[in-house]
Biopython code that builds the backbone (N, CA, C, O; Angstrom):
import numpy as np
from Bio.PDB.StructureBuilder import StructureBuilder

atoms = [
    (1, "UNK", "N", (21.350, 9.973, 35.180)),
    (1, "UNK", "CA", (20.323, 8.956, 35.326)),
    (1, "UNK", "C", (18.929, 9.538, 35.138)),
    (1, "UNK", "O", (18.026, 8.741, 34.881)),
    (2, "UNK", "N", (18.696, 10.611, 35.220)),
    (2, "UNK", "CA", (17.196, 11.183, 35.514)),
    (2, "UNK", "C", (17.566, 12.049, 34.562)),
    (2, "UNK", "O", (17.588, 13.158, 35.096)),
    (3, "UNK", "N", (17.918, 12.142, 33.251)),
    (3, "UNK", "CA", (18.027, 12.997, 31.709)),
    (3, "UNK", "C", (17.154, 12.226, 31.403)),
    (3, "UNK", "O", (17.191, 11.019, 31.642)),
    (4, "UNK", "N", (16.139, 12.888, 30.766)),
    (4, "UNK", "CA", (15.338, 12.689, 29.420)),
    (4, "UNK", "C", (15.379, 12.905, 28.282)),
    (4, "UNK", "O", (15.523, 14.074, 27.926)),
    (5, "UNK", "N", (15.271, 11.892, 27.340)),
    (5, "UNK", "CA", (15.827, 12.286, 26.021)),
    (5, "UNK", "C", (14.518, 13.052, 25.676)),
    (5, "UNK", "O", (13.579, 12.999, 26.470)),
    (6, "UNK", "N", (14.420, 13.762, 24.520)),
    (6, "UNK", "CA", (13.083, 14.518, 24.322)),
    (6, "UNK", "C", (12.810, 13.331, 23.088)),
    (6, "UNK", "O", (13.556, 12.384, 22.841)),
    (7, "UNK", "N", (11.833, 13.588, 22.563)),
    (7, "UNK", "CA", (10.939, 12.245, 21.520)),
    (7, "UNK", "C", (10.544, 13.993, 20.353)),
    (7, "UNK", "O", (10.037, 15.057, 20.709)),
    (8, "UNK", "N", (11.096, 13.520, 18.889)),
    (8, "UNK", "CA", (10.998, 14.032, 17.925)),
    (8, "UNK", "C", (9.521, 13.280, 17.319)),
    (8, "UNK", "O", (9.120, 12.128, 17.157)),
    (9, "UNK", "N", (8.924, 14.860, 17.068)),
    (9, "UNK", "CA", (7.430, 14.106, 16.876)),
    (9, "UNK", "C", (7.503, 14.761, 15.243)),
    (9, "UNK", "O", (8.098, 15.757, 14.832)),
    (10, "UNK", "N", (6.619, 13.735, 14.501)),
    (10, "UNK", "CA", (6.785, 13.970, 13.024)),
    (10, "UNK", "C", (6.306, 15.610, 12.665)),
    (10, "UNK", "O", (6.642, 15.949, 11.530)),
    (11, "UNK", "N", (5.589, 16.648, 13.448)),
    (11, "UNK", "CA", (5.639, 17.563, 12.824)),
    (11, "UNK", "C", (6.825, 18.189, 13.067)),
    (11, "UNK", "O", (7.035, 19.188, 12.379)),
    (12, "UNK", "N", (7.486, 17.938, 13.695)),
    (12, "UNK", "CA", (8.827, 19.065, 13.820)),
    (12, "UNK", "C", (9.654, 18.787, 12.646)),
    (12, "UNK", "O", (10.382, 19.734, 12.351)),
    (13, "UNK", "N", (9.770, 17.561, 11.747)),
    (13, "UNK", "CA", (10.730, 17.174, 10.719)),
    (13, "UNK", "C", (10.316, 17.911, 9.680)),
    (13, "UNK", "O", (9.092, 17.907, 9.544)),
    (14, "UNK", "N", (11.053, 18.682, 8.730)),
    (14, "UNK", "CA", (10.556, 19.345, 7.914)),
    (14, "UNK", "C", (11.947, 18.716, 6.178)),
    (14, "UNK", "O", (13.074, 19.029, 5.792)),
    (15, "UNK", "N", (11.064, 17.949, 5.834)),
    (15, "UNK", "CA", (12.383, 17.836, 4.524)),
    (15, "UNK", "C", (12.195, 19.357, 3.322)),
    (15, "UNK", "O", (11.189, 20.027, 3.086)),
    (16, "UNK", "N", (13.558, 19.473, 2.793)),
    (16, "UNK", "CA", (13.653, 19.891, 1.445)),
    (16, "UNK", "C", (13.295, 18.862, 0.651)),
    (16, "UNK", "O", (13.350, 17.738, 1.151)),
    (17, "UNK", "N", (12.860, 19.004, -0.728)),
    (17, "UNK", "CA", (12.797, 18.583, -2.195)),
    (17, "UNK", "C", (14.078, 17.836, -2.520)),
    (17, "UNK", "O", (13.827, 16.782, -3.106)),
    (18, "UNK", "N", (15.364, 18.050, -2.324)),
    (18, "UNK", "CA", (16.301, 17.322, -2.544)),
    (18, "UNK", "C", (17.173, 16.810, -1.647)),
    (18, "UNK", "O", (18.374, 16.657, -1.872)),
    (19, "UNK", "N", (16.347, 16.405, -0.148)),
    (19, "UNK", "CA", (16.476, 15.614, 0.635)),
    (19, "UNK", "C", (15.659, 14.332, 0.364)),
    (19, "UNK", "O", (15.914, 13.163, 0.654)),
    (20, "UNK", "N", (14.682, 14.840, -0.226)),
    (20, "UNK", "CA", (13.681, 13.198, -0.343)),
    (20, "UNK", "C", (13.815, 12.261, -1.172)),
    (20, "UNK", "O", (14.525, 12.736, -2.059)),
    (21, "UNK", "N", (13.550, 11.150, -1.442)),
    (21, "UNK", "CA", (13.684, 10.277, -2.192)),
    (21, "UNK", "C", (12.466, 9.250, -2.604)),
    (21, "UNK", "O", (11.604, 8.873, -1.810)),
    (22, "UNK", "N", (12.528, 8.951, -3.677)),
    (22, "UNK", "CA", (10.799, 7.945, -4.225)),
    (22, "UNK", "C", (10.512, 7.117, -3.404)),
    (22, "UNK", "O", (11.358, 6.832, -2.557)),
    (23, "UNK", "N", (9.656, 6.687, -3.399)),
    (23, "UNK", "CA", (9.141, 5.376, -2.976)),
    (23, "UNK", "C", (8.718, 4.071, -3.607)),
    (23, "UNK", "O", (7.549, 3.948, -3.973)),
    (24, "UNK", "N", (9.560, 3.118, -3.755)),
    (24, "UNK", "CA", (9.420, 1.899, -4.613)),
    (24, "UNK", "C", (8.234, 1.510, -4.067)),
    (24, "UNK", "O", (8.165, 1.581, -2.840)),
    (25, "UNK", "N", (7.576, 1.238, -4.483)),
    (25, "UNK", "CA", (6.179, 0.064, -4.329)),
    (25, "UNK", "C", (5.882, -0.996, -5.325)),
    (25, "UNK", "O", (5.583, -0.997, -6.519)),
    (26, "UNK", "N", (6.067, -1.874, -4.432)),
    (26, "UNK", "CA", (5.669, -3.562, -4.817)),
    (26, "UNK", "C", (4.403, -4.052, -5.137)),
    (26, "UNK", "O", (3.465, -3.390, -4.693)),
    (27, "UNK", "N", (4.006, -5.524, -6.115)),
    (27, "UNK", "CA", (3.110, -5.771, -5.786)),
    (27, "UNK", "C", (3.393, -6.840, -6.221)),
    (27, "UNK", "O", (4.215, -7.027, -7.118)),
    (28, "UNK", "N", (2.455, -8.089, -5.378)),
    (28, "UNK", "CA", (2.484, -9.567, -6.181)),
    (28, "UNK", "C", (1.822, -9.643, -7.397)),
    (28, "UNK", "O", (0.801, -9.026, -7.701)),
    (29, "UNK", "N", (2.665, -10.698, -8.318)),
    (29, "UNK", "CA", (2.098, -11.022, -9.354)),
    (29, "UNK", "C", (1.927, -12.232, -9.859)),
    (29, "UNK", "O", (2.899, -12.728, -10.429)),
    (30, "UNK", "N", (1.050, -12.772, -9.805)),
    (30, "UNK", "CA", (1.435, -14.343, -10.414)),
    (30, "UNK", "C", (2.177, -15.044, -9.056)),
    (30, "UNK", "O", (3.083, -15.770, -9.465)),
    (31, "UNK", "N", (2.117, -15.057, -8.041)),
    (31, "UNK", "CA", (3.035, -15.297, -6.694)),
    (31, "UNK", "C", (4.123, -14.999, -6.621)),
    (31, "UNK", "O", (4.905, -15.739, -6.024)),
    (32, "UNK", "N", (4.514, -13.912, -7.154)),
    (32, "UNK", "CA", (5.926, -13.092, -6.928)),
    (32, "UNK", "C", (5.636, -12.019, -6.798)),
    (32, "UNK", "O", (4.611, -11.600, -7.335)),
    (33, "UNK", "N", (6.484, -11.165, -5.998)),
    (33, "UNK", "CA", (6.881, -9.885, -5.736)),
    (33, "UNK", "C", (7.761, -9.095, -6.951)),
    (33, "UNK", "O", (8.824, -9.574, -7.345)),
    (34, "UNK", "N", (7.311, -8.069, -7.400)),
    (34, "UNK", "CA", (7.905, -6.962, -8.430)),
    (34, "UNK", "C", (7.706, -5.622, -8.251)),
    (34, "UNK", "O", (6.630, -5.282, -7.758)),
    (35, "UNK", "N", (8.622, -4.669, -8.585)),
    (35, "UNK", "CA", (8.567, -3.373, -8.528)),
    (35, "UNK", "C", (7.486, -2.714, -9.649)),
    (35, "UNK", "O", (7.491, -2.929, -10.861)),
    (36, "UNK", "N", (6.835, -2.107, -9.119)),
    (36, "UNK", "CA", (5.478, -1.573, -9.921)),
    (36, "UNK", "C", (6.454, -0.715, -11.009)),
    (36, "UNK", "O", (6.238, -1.023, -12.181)),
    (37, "UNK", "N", (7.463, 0.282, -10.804)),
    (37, "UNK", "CA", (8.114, 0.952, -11.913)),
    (37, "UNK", "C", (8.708, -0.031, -12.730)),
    (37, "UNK", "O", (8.905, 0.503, -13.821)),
    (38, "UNK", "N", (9.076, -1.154, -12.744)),
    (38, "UNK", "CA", (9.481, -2.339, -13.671)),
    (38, "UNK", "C", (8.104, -2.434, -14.946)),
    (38, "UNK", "O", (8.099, -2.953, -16.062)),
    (39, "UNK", "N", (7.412, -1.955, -14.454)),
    (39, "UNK", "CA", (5.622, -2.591, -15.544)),
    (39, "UNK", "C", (5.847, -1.786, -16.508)),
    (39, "UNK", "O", (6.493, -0.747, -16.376)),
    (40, "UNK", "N", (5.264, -2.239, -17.726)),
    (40, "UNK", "CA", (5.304, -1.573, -19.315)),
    (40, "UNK", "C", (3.702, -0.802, -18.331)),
    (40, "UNK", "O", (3.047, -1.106, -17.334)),
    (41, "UNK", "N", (3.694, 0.506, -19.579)),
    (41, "UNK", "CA", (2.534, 1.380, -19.274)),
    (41, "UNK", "C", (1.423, 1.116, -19.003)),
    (41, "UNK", "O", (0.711, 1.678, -18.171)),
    (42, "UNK", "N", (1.070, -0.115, -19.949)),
    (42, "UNK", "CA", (-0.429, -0.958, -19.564)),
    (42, "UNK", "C", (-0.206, -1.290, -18.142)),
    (42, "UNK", "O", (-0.712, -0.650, -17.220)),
    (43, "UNK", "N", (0.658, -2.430, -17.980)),
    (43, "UNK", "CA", (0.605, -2.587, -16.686)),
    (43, "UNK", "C", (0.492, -1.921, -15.543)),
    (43, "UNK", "O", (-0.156, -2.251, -14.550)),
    (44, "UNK", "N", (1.320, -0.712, -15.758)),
    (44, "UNK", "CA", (1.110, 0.272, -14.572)),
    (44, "UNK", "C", (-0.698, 1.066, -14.488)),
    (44, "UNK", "O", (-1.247, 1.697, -13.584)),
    (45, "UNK", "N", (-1.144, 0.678, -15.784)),
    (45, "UNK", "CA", (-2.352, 1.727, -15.500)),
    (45, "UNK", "C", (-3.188, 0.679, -14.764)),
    (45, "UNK", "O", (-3.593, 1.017, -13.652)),
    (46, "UNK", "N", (-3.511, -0.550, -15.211)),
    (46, "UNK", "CA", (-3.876, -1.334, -14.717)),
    (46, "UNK", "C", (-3.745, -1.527, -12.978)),
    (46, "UNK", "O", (-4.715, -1.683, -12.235)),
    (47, "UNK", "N", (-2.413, -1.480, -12.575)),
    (47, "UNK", "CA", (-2.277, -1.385, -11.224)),
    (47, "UNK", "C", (-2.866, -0.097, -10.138)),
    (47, "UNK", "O", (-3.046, -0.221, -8.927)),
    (48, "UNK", "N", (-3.107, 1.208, -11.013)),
    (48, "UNK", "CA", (-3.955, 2.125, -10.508)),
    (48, "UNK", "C", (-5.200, 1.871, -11.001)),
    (48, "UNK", "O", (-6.093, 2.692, -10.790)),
    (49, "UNK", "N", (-5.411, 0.898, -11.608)),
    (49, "UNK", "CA", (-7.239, 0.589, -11.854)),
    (49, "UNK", "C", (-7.707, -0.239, -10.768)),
    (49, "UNK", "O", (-8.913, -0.484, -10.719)),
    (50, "UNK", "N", (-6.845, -0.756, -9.796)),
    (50, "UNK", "CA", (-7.463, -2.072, -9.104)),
    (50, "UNK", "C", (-8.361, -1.212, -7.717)),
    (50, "UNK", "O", (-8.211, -0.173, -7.074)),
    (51, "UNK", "N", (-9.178, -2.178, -7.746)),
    (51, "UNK", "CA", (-10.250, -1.596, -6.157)),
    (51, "UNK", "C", (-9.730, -2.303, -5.188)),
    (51, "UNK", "O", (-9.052, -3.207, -5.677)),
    (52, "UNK", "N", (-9.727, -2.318, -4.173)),
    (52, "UNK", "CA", (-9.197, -2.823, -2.832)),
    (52, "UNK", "C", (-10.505, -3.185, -2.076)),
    (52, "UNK", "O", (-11.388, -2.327, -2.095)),
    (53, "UNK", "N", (-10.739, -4.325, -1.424)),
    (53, "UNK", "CA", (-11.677, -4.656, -0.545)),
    (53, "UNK", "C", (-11.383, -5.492, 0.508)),
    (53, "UNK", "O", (-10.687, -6.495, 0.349)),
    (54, "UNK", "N", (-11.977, -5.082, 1.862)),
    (54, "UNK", "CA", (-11.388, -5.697, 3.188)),
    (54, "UNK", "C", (-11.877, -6.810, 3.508)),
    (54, "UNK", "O", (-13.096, -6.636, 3.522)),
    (55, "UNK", "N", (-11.637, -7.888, 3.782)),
    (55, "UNK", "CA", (-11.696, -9.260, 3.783)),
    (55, "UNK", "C", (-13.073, -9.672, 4.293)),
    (55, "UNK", "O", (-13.838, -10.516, 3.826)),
    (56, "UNK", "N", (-13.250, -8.674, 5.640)),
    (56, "UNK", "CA", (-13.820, -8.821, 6.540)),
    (56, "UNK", "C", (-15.409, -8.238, 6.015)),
    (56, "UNK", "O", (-16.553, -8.434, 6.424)),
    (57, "UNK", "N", (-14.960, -7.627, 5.172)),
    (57, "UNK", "CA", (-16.441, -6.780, 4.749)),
    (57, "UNK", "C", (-16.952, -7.941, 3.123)),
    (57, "UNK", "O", (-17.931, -7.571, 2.476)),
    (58, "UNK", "N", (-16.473, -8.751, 2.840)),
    (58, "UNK", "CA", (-16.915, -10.007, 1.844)),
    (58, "UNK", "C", (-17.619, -10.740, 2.574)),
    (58, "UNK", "O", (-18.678, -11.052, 2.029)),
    (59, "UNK", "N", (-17.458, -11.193, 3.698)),
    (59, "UNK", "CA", (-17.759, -12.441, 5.255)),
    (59, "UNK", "C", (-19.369, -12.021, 4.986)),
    (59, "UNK", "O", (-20.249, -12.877, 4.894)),
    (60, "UNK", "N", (-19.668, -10.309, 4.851)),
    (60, "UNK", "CA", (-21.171, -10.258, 5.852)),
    (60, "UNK", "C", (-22.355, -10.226, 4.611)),
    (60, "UNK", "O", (-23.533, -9.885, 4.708)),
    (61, "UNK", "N", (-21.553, -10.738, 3.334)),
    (61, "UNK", "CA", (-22.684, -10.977, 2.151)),
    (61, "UNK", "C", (-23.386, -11.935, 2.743)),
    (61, "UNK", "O", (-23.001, -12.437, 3.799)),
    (62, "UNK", "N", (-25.105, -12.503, 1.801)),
    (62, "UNK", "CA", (-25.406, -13.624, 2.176)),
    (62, "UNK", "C", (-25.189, -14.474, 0.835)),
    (62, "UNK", "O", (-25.427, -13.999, -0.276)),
    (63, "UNK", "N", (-24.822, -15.482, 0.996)),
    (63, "UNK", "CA", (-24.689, -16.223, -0.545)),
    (63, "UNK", "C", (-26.179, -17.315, -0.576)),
    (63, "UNK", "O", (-26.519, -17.720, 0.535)),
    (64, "UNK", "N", (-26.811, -17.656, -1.465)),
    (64, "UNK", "CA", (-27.485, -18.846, -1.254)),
    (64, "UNK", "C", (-27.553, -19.443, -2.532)),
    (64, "UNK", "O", (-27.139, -18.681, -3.407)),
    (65, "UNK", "N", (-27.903, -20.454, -2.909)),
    (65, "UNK", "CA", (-27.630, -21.801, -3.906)),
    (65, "UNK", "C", (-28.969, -22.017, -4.337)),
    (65, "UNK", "O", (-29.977, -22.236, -3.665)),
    (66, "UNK", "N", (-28.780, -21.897, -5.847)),
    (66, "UNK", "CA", (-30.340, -22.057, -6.536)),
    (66, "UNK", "C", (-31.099, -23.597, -5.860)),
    (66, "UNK", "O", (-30.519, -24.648, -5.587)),
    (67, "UNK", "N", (-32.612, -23.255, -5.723)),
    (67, "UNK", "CA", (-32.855, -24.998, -5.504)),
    (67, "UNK", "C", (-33.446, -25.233, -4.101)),
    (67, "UNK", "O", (-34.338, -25.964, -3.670)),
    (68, "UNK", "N", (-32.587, -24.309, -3.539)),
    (68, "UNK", "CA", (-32.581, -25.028, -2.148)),
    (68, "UNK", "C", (-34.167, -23.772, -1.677)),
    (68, "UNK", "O", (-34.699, -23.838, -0.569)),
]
sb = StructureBuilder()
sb.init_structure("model")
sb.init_model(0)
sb.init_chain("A")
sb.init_seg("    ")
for serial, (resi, resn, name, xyz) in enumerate(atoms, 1):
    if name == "N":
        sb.init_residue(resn, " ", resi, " ")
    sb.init_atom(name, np.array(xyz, "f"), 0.0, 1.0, " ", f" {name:<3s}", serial, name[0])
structure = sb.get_structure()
């Protein structure tokens, strides 16, 4: 009753090279989900061309409307 399991913390894991395996990564397209290694070459370069921006950091522009 009073054993503790010990907790494996990620530096102790150490892989070999032919223990590991790729990593598929997805992305929507057109409102579907696809495997980025599925893309002809354009496509894939394109998908490492894109910028990423946090939602929250668009909110604190100011916009204003000619006129007014």
């Amino acid at each position: 009753m009073d054993s503790i399991t010990p907790l494996v913390l990620l530096d102790d894991i150490v892989l070999r090279d032919e223990e590991r395996q790729p990593c598929e990564i997805w992305t929507r397209v057109m409102g579907y989900h696809r495997p980025v290694a599925s893309f002809n070459r354009g496509k894939q370069g394109e998908y490492h061309e894109r910028t990423y921006f946090l939602e929250g950091g668009a909110s604190t522009c100011c916009i204003t409307r000619s006129g007014d």
